[in-house]
N, CA, C and O atoms as a MOPAC input file, in Angstrom:
PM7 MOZYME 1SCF
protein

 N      0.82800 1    -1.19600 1     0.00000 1
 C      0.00000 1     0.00000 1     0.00000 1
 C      0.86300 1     1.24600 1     0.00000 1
 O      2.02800 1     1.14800 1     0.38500 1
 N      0.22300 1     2.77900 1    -0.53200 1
 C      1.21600 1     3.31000 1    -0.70400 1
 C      1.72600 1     4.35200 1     0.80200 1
 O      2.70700 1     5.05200 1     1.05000 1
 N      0.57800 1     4.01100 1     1.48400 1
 C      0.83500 1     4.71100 1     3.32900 1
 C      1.65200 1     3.72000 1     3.58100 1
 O      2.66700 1     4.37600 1     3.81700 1
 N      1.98500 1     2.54600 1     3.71500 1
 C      3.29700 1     1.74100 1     4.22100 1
 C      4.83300 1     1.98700 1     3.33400 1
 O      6.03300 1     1.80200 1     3.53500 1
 N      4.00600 1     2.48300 1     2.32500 1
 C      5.76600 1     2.58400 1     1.67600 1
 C      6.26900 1     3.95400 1     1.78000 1
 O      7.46800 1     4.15600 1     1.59200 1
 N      5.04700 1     5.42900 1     2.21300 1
 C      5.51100 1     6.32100 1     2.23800 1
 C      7.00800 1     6.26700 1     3.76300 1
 O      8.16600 1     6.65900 1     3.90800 1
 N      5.70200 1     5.34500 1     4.74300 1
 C      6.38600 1     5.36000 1     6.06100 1
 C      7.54400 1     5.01600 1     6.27000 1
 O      8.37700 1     5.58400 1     6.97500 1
 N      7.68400 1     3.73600 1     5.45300 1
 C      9.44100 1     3.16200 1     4.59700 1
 C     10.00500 1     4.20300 1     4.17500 1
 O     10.94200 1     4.63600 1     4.84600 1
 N      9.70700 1     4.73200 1     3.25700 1
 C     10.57500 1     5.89900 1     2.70300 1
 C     10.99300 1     6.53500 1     3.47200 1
 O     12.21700 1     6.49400 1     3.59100 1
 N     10.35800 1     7.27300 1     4.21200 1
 C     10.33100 1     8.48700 1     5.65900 1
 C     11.31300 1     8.14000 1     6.16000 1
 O     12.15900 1     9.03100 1     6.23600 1
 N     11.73700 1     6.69400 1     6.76400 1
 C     12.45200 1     6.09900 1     7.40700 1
 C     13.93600 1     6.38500 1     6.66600 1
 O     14.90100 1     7.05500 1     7.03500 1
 N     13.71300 1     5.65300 1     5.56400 1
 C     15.37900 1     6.06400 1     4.50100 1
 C     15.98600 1     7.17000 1     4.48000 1
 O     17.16800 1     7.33300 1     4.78300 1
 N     15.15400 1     8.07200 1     4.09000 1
 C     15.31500 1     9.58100 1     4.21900 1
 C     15.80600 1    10.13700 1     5.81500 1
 O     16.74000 1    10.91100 1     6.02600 1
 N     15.13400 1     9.67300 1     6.58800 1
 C     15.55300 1     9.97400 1     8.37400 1
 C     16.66300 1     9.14900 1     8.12500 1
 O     17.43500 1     9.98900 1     7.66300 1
 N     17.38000 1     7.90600 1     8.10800 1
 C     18.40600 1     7.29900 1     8.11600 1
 C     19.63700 1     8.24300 1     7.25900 1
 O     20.54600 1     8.87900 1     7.79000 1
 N     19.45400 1     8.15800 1     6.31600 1
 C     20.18500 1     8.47200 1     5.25800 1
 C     20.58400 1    10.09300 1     5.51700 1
 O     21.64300 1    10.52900 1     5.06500 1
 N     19.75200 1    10.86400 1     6.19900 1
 C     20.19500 1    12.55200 1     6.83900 1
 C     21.13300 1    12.51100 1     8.10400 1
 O     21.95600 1    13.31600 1     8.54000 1
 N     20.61600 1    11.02600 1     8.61700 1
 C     21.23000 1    11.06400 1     9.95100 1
 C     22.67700 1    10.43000 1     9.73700 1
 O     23.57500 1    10.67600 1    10.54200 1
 N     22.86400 1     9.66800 1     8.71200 1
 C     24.27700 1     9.01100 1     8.32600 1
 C     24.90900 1    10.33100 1     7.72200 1
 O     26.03300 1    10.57900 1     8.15800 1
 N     24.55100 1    10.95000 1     7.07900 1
 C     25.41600 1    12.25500 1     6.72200 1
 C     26.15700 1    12.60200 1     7.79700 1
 O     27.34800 1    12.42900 1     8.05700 1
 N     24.80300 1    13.38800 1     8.69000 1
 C     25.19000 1    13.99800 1     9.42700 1
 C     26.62100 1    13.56400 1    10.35400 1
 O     27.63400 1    14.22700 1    10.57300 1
 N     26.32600 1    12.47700 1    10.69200 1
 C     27.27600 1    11.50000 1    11.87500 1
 C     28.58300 1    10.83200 1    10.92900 1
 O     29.57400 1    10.28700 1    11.41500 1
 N     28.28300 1    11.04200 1     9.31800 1
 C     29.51800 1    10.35400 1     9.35600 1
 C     30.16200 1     9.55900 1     8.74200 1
 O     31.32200 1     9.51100 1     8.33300 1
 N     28.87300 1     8.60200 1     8.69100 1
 C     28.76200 1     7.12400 1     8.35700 1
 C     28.20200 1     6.97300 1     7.05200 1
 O     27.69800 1     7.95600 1     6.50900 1
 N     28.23100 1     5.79600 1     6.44600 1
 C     27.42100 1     5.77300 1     5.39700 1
 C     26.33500 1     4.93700 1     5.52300 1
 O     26.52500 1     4.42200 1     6.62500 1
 N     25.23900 1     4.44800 1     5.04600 1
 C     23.95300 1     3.51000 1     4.95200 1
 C     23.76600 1     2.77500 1     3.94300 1
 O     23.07200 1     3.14800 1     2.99700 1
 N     24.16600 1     1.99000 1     3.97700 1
 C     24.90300 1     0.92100 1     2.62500 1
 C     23.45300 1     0.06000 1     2.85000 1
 O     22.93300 1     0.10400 1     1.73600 1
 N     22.70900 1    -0.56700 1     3.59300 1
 C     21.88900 1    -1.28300 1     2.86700 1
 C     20.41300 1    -1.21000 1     3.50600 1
 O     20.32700 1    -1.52000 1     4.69400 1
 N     19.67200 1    -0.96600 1     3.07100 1
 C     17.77200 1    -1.29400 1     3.56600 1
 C     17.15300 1    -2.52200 1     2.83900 1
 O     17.02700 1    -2.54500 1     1.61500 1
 N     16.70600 1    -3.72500 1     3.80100 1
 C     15.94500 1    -4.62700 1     3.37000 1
 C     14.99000 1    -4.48900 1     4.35000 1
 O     14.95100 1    -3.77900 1     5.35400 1
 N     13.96200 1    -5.56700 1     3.72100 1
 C     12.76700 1    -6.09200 1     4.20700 1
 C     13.32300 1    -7.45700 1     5.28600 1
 O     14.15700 1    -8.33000 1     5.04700 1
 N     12.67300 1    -7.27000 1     6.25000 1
 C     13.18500 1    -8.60400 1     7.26300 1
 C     11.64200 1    -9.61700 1     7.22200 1
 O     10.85100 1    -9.07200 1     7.99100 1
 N     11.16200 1   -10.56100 1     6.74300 1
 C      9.80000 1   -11.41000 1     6.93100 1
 C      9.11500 1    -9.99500 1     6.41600 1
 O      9.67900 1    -9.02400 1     5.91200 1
 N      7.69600 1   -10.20200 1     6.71100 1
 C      6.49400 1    -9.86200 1     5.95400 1
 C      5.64800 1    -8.91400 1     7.13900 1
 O      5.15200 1    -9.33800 1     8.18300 1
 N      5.65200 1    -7.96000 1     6.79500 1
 C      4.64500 1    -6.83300 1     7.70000 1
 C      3.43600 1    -7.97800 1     8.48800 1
 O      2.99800 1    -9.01700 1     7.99100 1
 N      3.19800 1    -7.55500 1     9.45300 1
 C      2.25400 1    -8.11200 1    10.14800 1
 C      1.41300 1    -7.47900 1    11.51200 1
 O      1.99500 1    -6.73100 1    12.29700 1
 N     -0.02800 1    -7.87000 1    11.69700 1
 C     -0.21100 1    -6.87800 1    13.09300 1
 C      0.08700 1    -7.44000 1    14.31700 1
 O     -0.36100 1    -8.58200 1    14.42600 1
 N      0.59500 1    -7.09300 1    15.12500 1
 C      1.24100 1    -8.14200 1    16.31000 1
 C     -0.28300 1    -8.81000 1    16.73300 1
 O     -1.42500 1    -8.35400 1    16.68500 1
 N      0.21200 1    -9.95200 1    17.11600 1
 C     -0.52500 1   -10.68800 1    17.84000 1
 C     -1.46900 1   -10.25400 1    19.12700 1
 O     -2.64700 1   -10.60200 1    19.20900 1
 N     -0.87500 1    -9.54300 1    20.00300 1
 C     -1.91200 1    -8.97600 1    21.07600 1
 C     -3.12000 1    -8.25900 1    20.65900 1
 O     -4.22500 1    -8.27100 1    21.20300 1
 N     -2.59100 1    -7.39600 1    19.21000 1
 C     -3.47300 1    -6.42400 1    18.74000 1
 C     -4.81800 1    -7.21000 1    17.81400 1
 O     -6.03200 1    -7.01000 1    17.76200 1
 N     -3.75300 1    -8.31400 1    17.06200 1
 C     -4.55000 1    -9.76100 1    16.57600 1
 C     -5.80300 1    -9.88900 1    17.70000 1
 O     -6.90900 1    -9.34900 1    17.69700 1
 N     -5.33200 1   -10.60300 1    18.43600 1
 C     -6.61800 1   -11.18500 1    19.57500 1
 C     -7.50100 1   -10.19800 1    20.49200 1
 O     -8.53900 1   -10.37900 1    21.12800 1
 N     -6.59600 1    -8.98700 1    20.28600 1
 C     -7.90800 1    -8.01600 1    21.28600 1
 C     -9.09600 1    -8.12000 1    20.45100 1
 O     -9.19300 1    -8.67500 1    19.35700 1
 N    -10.27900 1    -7.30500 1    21.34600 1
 C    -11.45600 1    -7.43400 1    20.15300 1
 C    -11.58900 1    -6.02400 1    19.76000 1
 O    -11.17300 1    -4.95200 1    20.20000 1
 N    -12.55200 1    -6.53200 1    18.45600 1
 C    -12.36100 1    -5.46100 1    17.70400 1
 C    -13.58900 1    -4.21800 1    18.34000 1
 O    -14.80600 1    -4.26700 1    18.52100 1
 N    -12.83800 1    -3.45700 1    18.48600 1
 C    -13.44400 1    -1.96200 1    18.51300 1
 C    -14.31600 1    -0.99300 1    17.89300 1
 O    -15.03400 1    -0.10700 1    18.35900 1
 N    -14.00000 1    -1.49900 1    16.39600 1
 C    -14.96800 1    -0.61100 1    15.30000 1
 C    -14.26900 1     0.24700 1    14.86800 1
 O    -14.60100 1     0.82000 1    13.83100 1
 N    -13.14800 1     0.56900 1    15.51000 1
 C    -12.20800 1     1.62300 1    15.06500 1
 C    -11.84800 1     1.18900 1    13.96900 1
 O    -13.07400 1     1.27800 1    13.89400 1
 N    -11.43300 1     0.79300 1    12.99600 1
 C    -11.48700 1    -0.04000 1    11.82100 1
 C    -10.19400 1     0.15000 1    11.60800 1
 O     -9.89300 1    -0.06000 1    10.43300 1
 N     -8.90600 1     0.61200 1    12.60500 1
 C     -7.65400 1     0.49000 1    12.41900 1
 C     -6.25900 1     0.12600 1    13.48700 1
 O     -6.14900 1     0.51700 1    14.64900 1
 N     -5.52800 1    -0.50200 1    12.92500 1
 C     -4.43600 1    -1.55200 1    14.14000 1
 C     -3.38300 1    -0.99200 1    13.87400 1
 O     -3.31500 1    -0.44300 1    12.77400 1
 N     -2.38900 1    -0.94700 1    14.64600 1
 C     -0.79000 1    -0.99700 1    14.28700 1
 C     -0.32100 1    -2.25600 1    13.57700 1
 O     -0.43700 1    -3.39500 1    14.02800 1
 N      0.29700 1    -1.87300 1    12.25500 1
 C      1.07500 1    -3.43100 1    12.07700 1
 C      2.41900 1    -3.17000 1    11.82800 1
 O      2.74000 1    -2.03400 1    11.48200 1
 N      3.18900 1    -3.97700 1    11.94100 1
 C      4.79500 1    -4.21300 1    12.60100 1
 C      5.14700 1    -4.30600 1    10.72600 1
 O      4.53000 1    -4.90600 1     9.84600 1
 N      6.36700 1    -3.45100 1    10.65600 1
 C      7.04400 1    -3.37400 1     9.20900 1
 C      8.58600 1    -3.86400 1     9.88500 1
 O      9.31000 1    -3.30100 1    10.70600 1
 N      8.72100 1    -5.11000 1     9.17700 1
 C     10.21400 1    -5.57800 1     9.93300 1
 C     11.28600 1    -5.08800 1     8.85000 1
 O     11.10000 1    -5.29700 1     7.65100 1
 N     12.17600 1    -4.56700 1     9.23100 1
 C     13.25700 1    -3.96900 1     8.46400 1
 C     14.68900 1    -4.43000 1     9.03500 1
 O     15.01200 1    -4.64600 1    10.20300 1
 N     15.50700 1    -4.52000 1     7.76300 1
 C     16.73900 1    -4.44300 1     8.40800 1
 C     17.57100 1    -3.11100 1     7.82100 1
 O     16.98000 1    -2.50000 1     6.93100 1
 N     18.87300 1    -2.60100 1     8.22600 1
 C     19.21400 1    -1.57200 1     8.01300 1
 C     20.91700 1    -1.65300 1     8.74000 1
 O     21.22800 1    -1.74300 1     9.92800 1
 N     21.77700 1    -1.58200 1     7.54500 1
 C     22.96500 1    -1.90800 1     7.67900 1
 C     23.62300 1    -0.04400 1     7.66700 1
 O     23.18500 1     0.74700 1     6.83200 1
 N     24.65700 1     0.36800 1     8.69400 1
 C     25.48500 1     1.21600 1     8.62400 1
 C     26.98700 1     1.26300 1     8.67900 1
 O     27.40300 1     0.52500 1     9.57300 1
 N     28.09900 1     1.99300 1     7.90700 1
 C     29.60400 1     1.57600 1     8.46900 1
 C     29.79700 1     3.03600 1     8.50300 1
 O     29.29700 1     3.99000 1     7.90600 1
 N     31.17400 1     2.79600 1     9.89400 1
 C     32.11100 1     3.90500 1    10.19300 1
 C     32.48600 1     3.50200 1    11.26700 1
 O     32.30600 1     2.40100 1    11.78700 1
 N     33.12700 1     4.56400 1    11.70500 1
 C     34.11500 1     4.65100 1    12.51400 1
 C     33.18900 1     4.14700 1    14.19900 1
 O     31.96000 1     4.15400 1    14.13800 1
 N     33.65900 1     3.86600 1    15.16400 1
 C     32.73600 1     3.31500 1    16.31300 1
 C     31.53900 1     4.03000 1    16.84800 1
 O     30.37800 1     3.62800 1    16.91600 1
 N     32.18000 1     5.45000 1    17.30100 1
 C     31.96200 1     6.66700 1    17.60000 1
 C     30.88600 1     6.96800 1    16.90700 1
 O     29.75600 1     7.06300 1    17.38700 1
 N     31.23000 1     7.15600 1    15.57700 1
 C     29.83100 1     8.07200 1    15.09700 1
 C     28.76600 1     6.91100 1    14.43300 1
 O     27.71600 1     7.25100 1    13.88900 1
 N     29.23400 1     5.37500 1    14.57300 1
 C     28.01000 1     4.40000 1    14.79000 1
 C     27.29300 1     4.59000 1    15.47900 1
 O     26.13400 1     4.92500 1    15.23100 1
 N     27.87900 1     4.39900 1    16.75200 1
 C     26.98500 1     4.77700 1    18.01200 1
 C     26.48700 1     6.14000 1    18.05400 1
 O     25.38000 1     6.07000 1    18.59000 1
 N     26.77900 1     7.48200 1    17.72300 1
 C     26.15500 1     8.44600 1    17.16200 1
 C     25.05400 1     8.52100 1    16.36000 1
 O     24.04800 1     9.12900 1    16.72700 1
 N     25.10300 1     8.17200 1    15.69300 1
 C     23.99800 1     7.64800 1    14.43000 1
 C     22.91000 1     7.16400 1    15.19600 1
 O     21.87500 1     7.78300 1    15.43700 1
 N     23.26800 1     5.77800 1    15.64200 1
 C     22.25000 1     5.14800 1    16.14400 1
 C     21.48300 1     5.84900 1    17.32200 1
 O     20.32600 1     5.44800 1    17.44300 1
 N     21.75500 1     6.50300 1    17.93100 1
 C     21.61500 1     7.03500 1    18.91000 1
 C     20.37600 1     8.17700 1    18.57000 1
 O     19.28900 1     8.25100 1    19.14300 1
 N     20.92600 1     9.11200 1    17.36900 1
 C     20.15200 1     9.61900 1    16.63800 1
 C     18.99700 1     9.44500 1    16.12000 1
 O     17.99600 1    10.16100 1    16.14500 1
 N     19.24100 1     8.20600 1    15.53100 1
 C     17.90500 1     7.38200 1    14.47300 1
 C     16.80900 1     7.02300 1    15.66800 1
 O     15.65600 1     7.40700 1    15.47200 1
 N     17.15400 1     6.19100 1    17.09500 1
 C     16.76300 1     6.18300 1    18.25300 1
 C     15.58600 1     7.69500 1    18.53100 1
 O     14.62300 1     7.73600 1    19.29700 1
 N     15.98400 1     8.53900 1    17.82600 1
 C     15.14000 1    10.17100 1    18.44800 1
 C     14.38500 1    10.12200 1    17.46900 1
 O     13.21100 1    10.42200 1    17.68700 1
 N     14.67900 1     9.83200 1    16.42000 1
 C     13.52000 1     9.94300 1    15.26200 1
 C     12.39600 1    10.40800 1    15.44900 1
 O     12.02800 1     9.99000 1    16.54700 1
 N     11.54800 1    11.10700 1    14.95600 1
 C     10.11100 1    11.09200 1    14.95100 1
 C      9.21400 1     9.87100 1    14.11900 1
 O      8.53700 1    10.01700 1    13.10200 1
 N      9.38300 1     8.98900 1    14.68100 1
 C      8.83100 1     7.81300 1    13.49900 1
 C      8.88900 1     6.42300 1    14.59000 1
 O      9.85200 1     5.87200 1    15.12400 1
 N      7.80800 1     6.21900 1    14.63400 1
 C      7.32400 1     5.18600 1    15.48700 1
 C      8.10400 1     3.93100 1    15.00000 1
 O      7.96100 1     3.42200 1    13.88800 1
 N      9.03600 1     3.45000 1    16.07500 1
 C      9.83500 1     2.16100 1    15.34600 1
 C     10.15600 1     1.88400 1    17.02100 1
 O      9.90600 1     2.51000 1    18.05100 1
 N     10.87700 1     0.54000 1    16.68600 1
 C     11.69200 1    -0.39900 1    18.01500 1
 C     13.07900 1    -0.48200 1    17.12800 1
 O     12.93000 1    -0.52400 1    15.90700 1
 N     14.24600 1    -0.50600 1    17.59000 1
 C     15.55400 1    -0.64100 1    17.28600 1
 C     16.24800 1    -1.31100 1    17.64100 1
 O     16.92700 1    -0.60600 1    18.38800 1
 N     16.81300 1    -2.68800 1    17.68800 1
 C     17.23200 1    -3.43200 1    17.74800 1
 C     18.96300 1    -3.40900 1    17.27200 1
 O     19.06100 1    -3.45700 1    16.04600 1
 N     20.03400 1    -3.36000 1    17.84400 1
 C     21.43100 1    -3.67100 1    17.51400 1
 C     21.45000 1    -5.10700 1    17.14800 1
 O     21.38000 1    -5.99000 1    18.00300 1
 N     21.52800 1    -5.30100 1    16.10100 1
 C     21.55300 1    -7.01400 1    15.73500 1
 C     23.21600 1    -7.38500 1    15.69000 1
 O     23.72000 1    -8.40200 1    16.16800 1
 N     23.64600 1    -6.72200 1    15.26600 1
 C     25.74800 1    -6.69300 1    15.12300 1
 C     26.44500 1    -5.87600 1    14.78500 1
 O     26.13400 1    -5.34300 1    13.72000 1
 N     27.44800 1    -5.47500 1    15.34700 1
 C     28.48900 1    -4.74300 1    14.89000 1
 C     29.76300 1    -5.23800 1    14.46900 1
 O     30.22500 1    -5.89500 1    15.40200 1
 N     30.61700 1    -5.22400 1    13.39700 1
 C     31.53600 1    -6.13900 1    13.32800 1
 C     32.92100 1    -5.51600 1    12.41200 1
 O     32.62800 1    -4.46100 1    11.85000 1
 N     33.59500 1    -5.73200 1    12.29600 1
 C     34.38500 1    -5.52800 1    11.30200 1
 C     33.94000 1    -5.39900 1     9.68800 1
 O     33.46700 1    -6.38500 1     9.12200 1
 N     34.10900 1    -4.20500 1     9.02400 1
 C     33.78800 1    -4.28700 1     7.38900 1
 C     35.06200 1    -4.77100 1     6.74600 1
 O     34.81400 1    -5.58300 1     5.85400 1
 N     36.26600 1    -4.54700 1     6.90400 1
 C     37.55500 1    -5.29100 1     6.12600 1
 C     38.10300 1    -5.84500 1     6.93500 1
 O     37.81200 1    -5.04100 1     7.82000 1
 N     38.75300 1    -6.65400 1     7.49700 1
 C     39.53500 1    -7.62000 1     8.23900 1
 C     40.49300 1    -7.08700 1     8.15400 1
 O     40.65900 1    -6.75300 1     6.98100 1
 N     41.55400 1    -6.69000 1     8.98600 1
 C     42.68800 1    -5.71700 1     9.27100 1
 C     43.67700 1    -6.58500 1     9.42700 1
 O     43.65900 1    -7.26900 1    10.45000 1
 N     44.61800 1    -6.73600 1     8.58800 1
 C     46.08300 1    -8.21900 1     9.38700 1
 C     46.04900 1    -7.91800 1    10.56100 1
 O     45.65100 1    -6.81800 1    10.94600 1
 N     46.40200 1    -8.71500 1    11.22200 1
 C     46.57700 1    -8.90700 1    12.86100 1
 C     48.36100 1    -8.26200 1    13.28300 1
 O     49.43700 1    -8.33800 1    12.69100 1
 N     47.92900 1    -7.65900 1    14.56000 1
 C     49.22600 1    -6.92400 1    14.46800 1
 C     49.70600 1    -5.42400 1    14.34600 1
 O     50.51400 1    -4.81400 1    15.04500 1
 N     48.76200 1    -4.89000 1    12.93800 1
 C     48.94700 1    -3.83100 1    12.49200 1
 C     48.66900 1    -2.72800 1    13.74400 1
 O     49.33600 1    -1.70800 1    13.91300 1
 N     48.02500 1    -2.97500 1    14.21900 1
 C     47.36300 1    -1.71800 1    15.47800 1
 C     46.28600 1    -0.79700 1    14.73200 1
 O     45.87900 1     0.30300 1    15.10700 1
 N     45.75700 1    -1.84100 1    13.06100 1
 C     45.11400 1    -0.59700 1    12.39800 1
 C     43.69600 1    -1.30800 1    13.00300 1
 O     43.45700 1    -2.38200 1    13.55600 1
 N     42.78200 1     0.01300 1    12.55100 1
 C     41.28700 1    -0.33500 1    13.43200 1
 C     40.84100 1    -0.53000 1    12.14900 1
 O     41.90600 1    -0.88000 1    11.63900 1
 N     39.93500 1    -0.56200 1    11.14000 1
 C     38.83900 1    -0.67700 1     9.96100 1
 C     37.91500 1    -0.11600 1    10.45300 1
 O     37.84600 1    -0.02300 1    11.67900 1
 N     36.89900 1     0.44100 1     9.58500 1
 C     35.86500 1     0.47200 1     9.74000 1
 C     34.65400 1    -0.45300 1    10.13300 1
 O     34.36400 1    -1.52600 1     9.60400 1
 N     34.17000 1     0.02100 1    10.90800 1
 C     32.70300 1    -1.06700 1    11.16700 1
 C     31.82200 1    -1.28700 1    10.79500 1
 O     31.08700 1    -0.30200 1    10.73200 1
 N     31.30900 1    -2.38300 1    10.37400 1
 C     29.80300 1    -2.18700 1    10.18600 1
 C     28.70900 1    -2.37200 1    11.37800 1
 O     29.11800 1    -2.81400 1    12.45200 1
 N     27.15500 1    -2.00700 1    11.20500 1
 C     26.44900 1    -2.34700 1    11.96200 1
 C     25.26500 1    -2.70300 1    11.95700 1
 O     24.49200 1    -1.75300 1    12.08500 1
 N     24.91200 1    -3.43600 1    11.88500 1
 C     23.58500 1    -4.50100 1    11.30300 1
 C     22.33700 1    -3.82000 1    12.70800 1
 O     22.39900 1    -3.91800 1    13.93400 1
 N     21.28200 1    -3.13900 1    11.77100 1
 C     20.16900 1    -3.06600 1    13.13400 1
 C     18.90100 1    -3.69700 1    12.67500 1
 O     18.66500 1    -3.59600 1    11.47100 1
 N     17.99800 1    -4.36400 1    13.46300 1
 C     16.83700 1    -4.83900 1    13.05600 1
 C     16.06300 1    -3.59700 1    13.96100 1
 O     16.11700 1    -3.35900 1    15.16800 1
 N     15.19400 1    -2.79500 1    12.66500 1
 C     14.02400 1    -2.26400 1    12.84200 1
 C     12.93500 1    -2.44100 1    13.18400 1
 O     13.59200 1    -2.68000 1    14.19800 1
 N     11.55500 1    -2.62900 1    13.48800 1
 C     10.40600 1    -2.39400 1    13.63100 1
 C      9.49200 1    -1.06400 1    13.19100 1
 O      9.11700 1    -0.42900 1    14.17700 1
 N      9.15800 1    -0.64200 1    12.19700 1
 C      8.38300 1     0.65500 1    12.05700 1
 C      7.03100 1     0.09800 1    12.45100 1
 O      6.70100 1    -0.93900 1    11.87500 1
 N      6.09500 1     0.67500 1    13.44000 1
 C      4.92900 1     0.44700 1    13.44000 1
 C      4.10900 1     1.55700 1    12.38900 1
 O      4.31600 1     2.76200 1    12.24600 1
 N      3.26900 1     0.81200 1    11.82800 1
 C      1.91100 1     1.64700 1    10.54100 1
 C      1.44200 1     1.36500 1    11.13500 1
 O      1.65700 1     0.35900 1    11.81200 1
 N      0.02000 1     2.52100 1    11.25100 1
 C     -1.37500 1     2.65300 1    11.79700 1
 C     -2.25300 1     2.42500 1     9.98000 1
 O     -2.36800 1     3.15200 1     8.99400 1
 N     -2.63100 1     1.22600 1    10.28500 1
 C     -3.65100 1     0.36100 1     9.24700 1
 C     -4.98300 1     1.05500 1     9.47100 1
 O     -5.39200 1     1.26900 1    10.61200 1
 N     -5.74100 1     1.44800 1     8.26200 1
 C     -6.82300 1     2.19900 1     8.85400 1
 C     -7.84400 1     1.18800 1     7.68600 1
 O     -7.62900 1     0.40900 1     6.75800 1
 N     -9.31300 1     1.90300 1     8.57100 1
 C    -10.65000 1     1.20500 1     7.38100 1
 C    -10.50500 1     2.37000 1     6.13300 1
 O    -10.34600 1     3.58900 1     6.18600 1
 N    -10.66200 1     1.21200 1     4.73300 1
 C    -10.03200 1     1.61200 1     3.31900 1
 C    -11.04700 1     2.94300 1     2.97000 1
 O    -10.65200 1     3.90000 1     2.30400 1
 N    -12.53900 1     2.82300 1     3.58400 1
 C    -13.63600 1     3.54500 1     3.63700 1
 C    -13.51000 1     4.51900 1     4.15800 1
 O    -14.67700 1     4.90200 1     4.07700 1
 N    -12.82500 1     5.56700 1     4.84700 1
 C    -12.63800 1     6.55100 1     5.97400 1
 C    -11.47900 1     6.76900 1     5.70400 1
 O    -11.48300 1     7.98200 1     5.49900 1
 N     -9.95500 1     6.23600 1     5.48900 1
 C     -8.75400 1     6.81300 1     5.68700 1
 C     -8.35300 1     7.86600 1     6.79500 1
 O     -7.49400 1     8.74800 1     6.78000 1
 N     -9.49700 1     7.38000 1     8.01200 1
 C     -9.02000 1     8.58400 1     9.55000 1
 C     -7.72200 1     8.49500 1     9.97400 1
 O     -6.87800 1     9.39100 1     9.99000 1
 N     -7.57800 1     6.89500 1    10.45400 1
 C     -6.20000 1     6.69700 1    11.03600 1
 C     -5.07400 1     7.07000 1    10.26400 1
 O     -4.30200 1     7.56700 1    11.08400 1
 N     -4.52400 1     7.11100 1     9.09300 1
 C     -3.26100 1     7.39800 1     8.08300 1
 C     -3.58700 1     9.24400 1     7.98000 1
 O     -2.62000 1     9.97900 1     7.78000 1
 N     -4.57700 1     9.66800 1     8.08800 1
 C     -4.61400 1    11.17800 1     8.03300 1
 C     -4.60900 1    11.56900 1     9.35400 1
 O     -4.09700 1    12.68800 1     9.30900 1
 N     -4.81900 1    11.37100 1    10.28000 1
 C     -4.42600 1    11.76700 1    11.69400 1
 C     -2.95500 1    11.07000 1    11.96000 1
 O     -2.05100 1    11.65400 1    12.55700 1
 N     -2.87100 1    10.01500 1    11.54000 1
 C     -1.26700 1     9.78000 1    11.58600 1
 C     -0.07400 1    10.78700 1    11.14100 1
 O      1.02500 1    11.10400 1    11.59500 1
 N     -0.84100 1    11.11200 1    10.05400 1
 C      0.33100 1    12.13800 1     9.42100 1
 C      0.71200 1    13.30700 1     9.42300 1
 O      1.69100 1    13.90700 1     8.98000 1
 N     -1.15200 1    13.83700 1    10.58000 1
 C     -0.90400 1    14.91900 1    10.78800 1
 C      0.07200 1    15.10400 1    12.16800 1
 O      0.66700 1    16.12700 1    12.50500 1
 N      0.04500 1    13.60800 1    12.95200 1
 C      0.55100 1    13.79600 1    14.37800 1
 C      2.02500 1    13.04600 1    14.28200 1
 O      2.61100 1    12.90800 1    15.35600 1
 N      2.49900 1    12.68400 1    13.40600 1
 C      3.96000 1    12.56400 1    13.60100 1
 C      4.87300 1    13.77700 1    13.80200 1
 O      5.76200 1    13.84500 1    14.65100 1
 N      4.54200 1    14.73200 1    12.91200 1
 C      5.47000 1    15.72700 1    13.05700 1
 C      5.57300 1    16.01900 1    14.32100 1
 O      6.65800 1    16.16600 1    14.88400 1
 N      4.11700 1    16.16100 1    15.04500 1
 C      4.18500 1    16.47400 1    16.74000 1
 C      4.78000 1    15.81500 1    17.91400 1
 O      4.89300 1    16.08200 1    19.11000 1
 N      5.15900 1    14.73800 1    17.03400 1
 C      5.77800 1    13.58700 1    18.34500 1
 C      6.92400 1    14.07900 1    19.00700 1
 O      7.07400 1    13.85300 1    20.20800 1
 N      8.08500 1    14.98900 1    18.09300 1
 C      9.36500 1    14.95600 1    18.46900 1
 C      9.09900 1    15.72000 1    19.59600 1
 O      9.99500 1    15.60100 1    20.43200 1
 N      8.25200 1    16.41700 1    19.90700 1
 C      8.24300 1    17.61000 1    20.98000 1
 C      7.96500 1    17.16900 1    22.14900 1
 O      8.49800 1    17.80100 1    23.06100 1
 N      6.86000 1    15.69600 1    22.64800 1
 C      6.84400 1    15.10700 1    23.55600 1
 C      7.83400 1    14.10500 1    23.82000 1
 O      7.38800 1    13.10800 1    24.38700 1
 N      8.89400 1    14.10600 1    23.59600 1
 C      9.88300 1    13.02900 1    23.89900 1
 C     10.92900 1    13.09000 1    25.06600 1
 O     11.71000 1    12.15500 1    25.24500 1

């Protein structure tokens, strides 16, 4: 749908300003499994509200230096954009001979979560109040 892919996008764009900024670069965005609405939200009953959160699993690879990894991330963490962030790995990007005292660059593997507010196709309330209230989030944080 094209409200889940704007929210994807949003995300790239927030990533990709925030890797500037810090440093780093953002070498890769995938899809992790298949969007879904969590399970609790699954079994509650339904309301009539005719809209759920559903879970967009992402992965999202960054490299640099340690410092402004953890910068970055730290950053992306403030976002205005409803997500869970997960450090999945950090590791070496070139393998350095042993010895040298040289460091490489890092990479850093994060598993995302963006939550979408799924709305009834008839009304479009929830995705238009969504979009009007993200911008407002950063201010309550």
């Amino acid at each position: 749908r094209a409200d889940r892919a704007a929210i994807v996008a949003r995300l790239v764009q927030t990533a990709a300003r925030i890797a500037g900024e810090q440093g780093v670069s953002l070498d890769q965005v995938d899809a992790r499994g298949t969007p879904a609405v969590p399970a609790a939200a699954a079994a509650a009953p339904q309301t009539g509200s005719g809209f759920a959160f559903e879970a967009i699993p992402l992965e999202l690879t960054l490299s640099g230096s340690y410092s402004a990894l953890l910068a970055a991330i730290r950053e992306l963490a403030r976002a205005p954009l409803p997500m869970q962030i997960q450090i999945a790995a950090i590791e070496r990007s070139v393998p350095q001979p042993a010895g040298t005292g040289v460091a490489g660059p890092l990479s850093a593997r994060l598993d995302l979560t963006l939550q979408h507010l799924t709305d009834d196709a008839a009304t479009g309330w929830a995705s238009h109040h969504l979009a009007e209230d993200l911008p407002n989030h950063a201010r309550f944080q």
